[in-house]
N, CA, C and O atoms as a GROMACS GRO file, in nm:
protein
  432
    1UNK      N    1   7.436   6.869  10.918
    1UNK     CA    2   7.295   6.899  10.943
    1UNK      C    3   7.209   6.783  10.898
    1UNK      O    4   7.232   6.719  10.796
    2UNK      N    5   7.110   6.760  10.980
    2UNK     CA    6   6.974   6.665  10.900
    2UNK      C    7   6.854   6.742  10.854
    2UNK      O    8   6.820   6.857  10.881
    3UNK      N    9   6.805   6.659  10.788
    3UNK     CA   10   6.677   6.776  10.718
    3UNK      C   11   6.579   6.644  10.796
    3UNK      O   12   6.617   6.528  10.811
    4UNK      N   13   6.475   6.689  10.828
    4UNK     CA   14   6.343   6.693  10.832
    4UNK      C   15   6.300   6.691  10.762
    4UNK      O   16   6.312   6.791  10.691
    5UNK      N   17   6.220   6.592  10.719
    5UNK     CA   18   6.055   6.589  10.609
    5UNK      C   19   5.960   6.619  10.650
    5UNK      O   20   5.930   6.567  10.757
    6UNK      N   21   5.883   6.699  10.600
    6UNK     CA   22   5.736   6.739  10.648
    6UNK      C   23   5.695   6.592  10.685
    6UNK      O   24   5.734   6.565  10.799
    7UNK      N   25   5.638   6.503  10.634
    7UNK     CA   26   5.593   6.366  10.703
    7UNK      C   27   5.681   6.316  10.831
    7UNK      O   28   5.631   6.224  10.895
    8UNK      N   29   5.758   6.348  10.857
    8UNK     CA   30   5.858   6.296  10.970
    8UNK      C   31   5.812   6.425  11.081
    8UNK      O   32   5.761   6.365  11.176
    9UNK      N   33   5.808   6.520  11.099
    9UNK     CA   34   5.820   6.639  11.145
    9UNK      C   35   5.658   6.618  11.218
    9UNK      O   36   5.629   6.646  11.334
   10UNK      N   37   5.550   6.551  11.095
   10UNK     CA   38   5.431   6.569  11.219
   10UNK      C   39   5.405   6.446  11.290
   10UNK      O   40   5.338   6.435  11.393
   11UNK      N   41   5.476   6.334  11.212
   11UNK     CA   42   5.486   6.171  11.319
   11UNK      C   43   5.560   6.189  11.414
   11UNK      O   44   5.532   6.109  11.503
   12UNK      N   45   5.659   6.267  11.446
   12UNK     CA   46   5.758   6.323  11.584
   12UNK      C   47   5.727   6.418  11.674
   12UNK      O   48   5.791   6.445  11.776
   13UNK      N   49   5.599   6.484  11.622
   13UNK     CA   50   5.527   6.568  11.703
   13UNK      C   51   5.425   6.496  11.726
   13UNK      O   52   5.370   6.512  11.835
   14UNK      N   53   5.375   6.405  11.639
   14UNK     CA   54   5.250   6.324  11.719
   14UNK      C   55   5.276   6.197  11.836
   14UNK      O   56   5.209   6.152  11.928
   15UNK      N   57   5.389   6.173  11.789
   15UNK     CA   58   5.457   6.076  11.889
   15UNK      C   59   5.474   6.122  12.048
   15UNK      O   60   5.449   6.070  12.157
   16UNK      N   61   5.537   6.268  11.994
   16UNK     CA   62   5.554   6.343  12.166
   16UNK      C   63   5.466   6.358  12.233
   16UNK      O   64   5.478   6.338  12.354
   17UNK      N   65   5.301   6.414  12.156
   17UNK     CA   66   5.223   6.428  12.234
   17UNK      C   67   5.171   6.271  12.280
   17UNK      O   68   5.122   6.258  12.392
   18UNK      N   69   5.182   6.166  12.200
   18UNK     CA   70   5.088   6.060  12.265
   18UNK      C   71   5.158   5.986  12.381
   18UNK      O   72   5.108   5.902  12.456
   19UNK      N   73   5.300   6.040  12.379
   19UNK     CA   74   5.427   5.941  12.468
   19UNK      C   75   5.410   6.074  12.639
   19UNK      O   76   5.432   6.056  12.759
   20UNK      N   77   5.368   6.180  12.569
   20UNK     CA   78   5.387   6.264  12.686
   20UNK      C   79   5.474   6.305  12.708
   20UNK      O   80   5.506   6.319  12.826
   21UNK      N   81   5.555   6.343  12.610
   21UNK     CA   82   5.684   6.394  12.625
   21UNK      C   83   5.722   6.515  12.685
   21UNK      O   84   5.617   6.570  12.718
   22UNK      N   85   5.808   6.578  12.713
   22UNK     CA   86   5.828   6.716  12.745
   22UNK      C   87   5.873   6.814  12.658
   22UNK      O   88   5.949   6.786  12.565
   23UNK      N   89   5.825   6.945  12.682
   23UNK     CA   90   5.941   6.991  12.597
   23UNK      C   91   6.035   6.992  12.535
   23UNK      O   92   6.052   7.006  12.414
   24UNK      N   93   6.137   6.968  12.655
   24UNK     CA   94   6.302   6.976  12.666
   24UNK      C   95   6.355   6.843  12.635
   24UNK      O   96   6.473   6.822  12.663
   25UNK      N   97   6.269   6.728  12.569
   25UNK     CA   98   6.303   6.663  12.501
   25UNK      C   99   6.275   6.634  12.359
   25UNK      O  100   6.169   6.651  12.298
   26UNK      N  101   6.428   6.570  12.300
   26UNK     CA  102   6.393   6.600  12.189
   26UNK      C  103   6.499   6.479  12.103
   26UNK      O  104   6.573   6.394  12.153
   27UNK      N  105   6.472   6.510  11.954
   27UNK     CA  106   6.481   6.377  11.865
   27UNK      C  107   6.676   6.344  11.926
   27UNK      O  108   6.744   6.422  11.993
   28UNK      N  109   6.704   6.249  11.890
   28UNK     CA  110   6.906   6.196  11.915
   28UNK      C  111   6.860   6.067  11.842
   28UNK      O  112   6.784   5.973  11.864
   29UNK      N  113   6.982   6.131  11.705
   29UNK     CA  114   6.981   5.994  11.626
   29UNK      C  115   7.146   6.002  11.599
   29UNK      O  116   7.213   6.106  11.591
   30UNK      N  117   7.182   5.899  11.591
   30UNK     CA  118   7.296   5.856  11.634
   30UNK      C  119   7.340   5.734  11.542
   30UNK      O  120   7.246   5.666  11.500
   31UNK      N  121   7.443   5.702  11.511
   31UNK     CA  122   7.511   5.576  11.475
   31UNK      C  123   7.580   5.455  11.506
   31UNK      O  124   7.703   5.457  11.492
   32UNK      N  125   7.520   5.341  11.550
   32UNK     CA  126   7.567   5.244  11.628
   32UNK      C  127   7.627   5.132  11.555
   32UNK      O  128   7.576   5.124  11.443
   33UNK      N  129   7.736   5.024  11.579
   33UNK     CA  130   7.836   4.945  11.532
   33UNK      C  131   7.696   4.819  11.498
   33UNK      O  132   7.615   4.802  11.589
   34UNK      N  133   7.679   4.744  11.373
   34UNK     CA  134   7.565   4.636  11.400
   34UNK      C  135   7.495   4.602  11.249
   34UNK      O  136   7.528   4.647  11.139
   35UNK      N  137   7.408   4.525  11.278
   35UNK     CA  138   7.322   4.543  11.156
   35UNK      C  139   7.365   4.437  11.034
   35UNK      O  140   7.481   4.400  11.022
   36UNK      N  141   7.295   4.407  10.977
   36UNK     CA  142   7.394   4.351  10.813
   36UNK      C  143   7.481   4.433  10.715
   36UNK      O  144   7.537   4.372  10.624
   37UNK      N  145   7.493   4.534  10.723
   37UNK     CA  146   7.504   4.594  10.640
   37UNK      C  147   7.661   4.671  10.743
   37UNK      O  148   7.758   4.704  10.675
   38UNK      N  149   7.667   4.684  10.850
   38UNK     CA  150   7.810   4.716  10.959
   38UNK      C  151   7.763   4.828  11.027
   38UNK      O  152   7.820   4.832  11.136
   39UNK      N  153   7.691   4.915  11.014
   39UNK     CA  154   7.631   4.998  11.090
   39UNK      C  155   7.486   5.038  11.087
   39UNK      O  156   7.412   4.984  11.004
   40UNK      N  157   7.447   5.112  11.155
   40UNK     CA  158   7.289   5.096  11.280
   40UNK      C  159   7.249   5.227  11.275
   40UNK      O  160   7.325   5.312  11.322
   41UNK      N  161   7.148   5.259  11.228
   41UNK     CA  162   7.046   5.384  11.267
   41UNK      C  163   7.030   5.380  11.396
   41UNK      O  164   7.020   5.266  11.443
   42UNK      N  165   7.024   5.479  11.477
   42UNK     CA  166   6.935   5.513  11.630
   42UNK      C  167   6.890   5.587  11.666
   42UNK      O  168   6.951   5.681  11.717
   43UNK      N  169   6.746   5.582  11.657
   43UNK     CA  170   6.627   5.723  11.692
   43UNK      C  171   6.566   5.703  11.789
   43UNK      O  172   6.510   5.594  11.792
   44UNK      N  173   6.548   5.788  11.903
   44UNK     CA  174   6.446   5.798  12.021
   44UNK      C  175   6.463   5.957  12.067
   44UNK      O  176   6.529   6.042  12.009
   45UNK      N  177   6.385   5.971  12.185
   45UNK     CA  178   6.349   6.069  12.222
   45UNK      C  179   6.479   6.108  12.367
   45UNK      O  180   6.506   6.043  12.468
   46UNK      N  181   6.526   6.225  12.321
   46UNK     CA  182   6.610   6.218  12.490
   46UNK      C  183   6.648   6.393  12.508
   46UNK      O  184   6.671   6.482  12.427
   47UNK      N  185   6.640   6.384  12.665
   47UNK     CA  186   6.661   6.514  12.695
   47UNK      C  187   6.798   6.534  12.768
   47UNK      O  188   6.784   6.613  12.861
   48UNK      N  189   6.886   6.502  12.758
   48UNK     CA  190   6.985   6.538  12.768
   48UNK      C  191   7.118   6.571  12.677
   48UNK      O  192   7.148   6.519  12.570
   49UNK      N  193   7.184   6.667  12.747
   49UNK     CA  194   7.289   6.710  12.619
   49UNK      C  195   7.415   6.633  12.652
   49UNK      O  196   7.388   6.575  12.758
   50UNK      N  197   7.531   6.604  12.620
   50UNK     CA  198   7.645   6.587  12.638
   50UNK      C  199   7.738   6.724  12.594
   50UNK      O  200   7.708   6.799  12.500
   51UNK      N  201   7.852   6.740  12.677
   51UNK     CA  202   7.894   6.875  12.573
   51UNK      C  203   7.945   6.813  12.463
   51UNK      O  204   7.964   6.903  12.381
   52UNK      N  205   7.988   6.676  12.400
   52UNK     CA  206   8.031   6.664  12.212
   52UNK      C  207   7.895   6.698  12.179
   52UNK      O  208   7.878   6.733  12.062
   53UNK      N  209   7.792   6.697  12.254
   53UNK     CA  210   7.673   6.659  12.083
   53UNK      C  211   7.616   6.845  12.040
   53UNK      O  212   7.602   6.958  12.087
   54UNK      N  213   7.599   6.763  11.918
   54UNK     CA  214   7.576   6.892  11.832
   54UNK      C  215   7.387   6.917  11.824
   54UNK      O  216   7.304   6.828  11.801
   55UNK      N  217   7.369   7.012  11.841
   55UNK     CA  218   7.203   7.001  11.810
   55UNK      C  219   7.147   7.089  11.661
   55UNK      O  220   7.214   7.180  11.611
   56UNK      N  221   7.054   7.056  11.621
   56UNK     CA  222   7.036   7.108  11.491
   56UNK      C  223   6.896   7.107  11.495
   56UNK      O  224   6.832   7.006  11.523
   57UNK      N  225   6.843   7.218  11.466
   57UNK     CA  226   6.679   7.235  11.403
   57UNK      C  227   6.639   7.242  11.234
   57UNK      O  228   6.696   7.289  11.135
   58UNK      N  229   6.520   7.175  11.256
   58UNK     CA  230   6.458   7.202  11.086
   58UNK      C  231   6.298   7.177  11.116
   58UNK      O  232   6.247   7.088  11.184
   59UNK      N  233   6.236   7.283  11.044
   59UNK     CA  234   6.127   7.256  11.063
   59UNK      C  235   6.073   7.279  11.198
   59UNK      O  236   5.962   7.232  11.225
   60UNK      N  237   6.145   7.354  11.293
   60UNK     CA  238   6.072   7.323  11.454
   60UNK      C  239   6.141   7.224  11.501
   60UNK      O  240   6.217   7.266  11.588
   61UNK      N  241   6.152   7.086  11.481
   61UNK     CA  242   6.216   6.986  11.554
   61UNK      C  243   6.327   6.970  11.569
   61UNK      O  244   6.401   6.948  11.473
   62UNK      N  245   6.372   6.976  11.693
   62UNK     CA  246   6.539   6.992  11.733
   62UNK      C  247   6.617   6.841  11.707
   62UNK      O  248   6.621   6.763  11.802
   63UNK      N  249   6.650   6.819  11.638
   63UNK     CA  250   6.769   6.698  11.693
   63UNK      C  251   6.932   6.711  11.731
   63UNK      O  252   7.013   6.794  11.690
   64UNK      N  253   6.949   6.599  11.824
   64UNK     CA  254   7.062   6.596  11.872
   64UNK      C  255   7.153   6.469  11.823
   64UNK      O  256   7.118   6.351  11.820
   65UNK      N  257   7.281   6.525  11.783
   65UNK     CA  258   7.348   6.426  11.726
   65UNK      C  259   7.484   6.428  11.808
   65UNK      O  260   7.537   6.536  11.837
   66UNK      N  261   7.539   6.312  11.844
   66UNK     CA  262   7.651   6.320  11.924
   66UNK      C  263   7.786   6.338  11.779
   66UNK      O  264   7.762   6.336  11.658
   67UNK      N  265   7.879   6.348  11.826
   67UNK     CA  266   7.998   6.420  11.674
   67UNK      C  267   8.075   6.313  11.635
   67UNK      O  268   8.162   6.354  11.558
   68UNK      N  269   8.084   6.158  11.659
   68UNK     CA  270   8.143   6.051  11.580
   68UNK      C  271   8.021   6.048  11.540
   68UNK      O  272   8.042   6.133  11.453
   69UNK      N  273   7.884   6.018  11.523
   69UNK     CA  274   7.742   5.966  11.449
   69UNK      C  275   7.789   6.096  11.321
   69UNK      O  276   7.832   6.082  11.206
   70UNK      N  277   7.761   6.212  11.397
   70UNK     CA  278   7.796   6.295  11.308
   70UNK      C  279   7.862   6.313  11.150
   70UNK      O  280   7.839   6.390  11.058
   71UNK      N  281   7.956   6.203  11.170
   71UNK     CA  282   8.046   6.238  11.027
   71UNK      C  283   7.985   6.120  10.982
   71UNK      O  284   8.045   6.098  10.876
   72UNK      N  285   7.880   6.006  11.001
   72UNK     CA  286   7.818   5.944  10.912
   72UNK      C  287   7.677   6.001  10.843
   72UNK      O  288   7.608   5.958  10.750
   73UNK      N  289   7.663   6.124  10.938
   73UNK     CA  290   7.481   6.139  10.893
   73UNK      C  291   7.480   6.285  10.836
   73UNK      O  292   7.372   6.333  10.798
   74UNK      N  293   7.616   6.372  10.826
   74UNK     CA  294   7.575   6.500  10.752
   74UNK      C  295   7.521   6.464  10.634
   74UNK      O  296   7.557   6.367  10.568
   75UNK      N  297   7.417   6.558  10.601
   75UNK     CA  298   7.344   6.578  10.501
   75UNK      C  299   7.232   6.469  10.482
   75UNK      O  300   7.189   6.444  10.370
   76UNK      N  301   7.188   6.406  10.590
   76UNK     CA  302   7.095   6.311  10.596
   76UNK      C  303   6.958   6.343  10.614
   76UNK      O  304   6.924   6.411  10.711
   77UNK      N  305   6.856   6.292  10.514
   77UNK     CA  306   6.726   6.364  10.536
   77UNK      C  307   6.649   6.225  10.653
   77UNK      O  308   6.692   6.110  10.659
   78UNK      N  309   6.560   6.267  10.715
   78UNK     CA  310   6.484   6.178  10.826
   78UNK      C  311   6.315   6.178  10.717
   78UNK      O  312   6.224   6.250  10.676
   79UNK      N  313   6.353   6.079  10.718
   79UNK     CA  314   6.159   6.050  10.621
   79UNK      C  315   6.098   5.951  10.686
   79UNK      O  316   6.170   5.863  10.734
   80UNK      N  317   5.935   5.942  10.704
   80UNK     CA  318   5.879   5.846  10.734
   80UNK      C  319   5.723   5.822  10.633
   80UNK      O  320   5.645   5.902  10.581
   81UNK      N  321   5.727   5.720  10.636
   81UNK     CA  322   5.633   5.605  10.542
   81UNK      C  323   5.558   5.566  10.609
   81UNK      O  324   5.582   5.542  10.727
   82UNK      N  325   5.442   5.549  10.550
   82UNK     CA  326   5.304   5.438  10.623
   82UNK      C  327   5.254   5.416  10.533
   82UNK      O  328   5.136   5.449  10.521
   83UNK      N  329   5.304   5.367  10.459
   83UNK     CA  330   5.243   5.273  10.277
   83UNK      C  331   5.202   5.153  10.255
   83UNK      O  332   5.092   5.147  10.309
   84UNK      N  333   5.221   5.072  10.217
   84UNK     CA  334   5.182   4.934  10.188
   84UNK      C  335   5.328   4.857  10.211
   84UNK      O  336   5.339   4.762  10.288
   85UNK      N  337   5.416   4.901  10.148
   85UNK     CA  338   5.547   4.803  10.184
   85UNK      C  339   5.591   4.859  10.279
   85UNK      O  340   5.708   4.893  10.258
   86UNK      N  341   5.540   4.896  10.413
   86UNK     CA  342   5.654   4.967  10.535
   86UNK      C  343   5.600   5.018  10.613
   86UNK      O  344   5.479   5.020  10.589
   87UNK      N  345   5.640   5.086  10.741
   87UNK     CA  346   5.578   5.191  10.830
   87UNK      C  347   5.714   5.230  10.882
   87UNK      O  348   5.775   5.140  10.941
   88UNK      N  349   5.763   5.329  10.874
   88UNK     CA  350   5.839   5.378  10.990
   88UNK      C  351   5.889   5.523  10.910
   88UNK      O  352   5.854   5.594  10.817
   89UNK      N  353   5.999   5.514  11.019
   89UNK     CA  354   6.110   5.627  11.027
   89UNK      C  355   6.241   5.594  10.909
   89UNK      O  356   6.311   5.499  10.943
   90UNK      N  357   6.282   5.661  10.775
   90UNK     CA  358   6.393   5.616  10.749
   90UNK      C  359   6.509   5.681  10.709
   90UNK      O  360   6.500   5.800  10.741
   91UNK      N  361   6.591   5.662  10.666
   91UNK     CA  362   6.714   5.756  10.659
   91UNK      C  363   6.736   5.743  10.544
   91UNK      O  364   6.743   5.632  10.491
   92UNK      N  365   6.756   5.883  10.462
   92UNK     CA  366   6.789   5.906  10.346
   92UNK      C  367   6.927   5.950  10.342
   92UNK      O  368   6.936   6.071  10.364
   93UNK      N  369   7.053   5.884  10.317
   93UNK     CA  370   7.171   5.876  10.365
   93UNK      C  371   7.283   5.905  10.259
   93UNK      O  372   7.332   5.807  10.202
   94UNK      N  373   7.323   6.008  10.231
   94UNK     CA  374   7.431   6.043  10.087
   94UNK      C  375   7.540   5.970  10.113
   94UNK      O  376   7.597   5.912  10.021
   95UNK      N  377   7.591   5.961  10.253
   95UNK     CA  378   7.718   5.916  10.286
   95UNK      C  379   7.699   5.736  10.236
   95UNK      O  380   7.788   5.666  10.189
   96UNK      N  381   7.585   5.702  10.259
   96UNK     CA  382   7.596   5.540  10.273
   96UNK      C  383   7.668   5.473  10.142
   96UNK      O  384   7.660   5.534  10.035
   97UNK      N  385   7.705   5.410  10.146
   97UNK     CA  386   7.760   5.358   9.981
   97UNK      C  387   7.686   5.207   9.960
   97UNK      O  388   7.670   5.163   9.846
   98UNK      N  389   7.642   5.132  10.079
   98UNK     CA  390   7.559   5.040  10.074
   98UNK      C  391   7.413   5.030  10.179
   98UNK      O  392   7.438   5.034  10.300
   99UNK      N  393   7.333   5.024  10.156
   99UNK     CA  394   7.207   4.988  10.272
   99UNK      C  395   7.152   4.839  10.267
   99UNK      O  396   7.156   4.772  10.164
  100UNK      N  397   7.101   4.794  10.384
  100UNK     CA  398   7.081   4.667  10.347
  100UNK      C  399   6.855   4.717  10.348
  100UNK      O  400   6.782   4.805  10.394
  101UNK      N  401   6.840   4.568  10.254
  101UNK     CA  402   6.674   4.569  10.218
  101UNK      C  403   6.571   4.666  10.304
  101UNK      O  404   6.477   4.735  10.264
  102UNK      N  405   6.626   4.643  10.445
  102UNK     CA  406   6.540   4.684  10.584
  102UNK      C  407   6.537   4.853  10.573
  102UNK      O  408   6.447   4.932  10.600
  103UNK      N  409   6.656   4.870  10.529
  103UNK     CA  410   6.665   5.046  10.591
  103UNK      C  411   6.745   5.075  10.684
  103UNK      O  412   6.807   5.181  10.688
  104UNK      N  413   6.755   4.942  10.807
  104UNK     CA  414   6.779   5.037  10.936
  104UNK      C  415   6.946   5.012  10.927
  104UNK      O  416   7.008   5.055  11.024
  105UNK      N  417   7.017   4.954  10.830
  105UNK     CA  418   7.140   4.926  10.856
  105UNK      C  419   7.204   4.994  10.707
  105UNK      O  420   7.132   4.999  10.608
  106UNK      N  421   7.323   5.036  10.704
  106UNK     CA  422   7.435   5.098  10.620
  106UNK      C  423   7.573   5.110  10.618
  106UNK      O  424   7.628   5.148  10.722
  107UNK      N  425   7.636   5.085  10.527
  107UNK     CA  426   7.820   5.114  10.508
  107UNK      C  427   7.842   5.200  10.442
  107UNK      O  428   7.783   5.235  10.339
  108UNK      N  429   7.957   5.259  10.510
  108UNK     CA  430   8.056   5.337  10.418
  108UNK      C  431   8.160   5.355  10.338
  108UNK      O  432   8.183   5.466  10.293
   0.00000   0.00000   0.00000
């Protein structure tokens, strides 16, 4: 499962409405090969299912996770920042054993 942060939950609903999103689409974050650190965060908006991917709600917002991303991101919270050192989306990651400075990259 991922958790949702209240701060993430209304930047992903404000995003949908300003992108025009649809309904029936919805968050897919995923794990890609890359990065400094050997693997890659990946967040966007998509409306389609595959039958591996798993979908999960919190908070109202559905995400979809395909099931190899899966065994890197159980128990992963989704937070976002707009502070002085940062703006975005980031991953709060139990599994990671290393992250690099940025955020968007991690090992296991």
């Amino acid at each position: 499962m991922i958790i949702v942060s209240d701060k993430a939950k209304e930047r992903i609903l404000e995003l949908k409405r300003e992108e025009g999103r649809s309904e029936n689409e919805n968050i897919r974050v995923s794990v890609k090969g890359g990065g400094c650190s050997g693997l890659m965060y990946d967040l966007g908006f998509d409306g389609k299912l595959a039958d591996s991917d798993q979908v999960f709600e919190d908070k109202g917002v559905k995400i979809i996770v395909d099931k190899k991303s899966l065994l890197y991101l159980a128990g992963t919270t989704l937070e976002f920042t707009d502070g002085l050192n940062g703006k975005g989306f980031q991953f709060v990651n139990p599994n990671a054993s290393r992250t690099c400075g940025c955020g968007e990259s991690f090992s296991i």
